[in-house]
C-alpha positions, 0 to 999 in steps of 0.5 A: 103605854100604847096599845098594839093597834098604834103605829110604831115608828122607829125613833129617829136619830139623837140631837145631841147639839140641842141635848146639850145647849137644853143642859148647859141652859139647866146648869147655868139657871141652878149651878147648885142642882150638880154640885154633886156632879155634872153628868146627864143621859139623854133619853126618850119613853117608849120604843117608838116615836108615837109612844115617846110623844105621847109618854113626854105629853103625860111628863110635861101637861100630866102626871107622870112623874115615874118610870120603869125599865128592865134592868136587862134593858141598861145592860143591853145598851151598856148603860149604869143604872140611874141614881138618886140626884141625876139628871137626864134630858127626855127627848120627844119621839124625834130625839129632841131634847123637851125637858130636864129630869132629876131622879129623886127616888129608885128601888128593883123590884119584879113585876108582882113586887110592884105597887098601886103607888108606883102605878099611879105615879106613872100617871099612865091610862087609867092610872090603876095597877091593873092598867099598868101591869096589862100595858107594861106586859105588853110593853116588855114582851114586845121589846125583848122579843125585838132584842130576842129575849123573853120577857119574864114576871120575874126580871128586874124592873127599875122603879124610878121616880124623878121631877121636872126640873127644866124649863121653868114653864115645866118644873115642878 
């Protein structure tokens, strides 16, 4: 997560053209990895082109191999909640497409009902549970005010673990 001191640039517009030649180049490599079914979403971190680069850096060079959303948040934008199996093409702050995930793990939970574990897999900061409840704090208070809501330690979270499937220089 990023701290208010950064600047926050609003992400630019979605590349969908190279979203989807980076997914068909994934499909054609591992047709068995959507034998269950085909569809993706195109994403990014963050809520700013600073923080996407920076989250996607932790992604493809680090760690991060989690990731948490309000469920208020798929809502809002109209979007299902992601599965165990689906896939999503992570964009850079820019919208272009870097890296093809899979979901391999997801669970709601509230913020107290988030564990070091899932900290630590986020593979933010200093990685501990403390540094994510300060930095997610500050992250969804932020964003829901932009949206004109108020955060709240009891809204559902999205707890999504994934792996990185694409390309090869990248995958796990």
């Amino acid at each position: 997560m990023t701290t208010p001191s950064r600047p926050r640039t609003p992400p630019g517009p979605l590349d969908t053209t190279a979203a989807a030649a980076l997914w068909h180049e994934y499909v054609a490599a591992h047709p068995e990895a959507v034998a269950a079914g085909d569809e993706y979403v195109v994403d990014r971190f963050g809520d700013s082109v600073e923080l996407a680069d920076e989250l996607l850096g932790v992604v493809r060079y680090g760690a991060k191999r989690a990731t948490a959303e309000l469920v208020a948040e798929f809502a809002q934008r109209g979007d299902p909640l992601p599965r165990v199996g689906a896939h999503w093409v992570a964009c850079d702050g820019r919208w272009a497409p870097v890296l093809v995930l899979r979901t391999t793990e997801l669970r709601i939970a509230t913020f107290r009902e988030v564990d070091a574990d899932f900290a630590f897999d986020e593979g933010e900061d200093d990685r501990s549970l403390r540094s994510w409840r300060e930095e997610h704090r500050r992250y969804w208070e932020r964003t829901c005010a932009a949206r004109g809501a108020v955060w709240s330690e009891t809204d559902e979270i999205v707890l999504e673990r994934f792996r990185v499937v694409w390309p090869p220089d990248a995958a796990d």
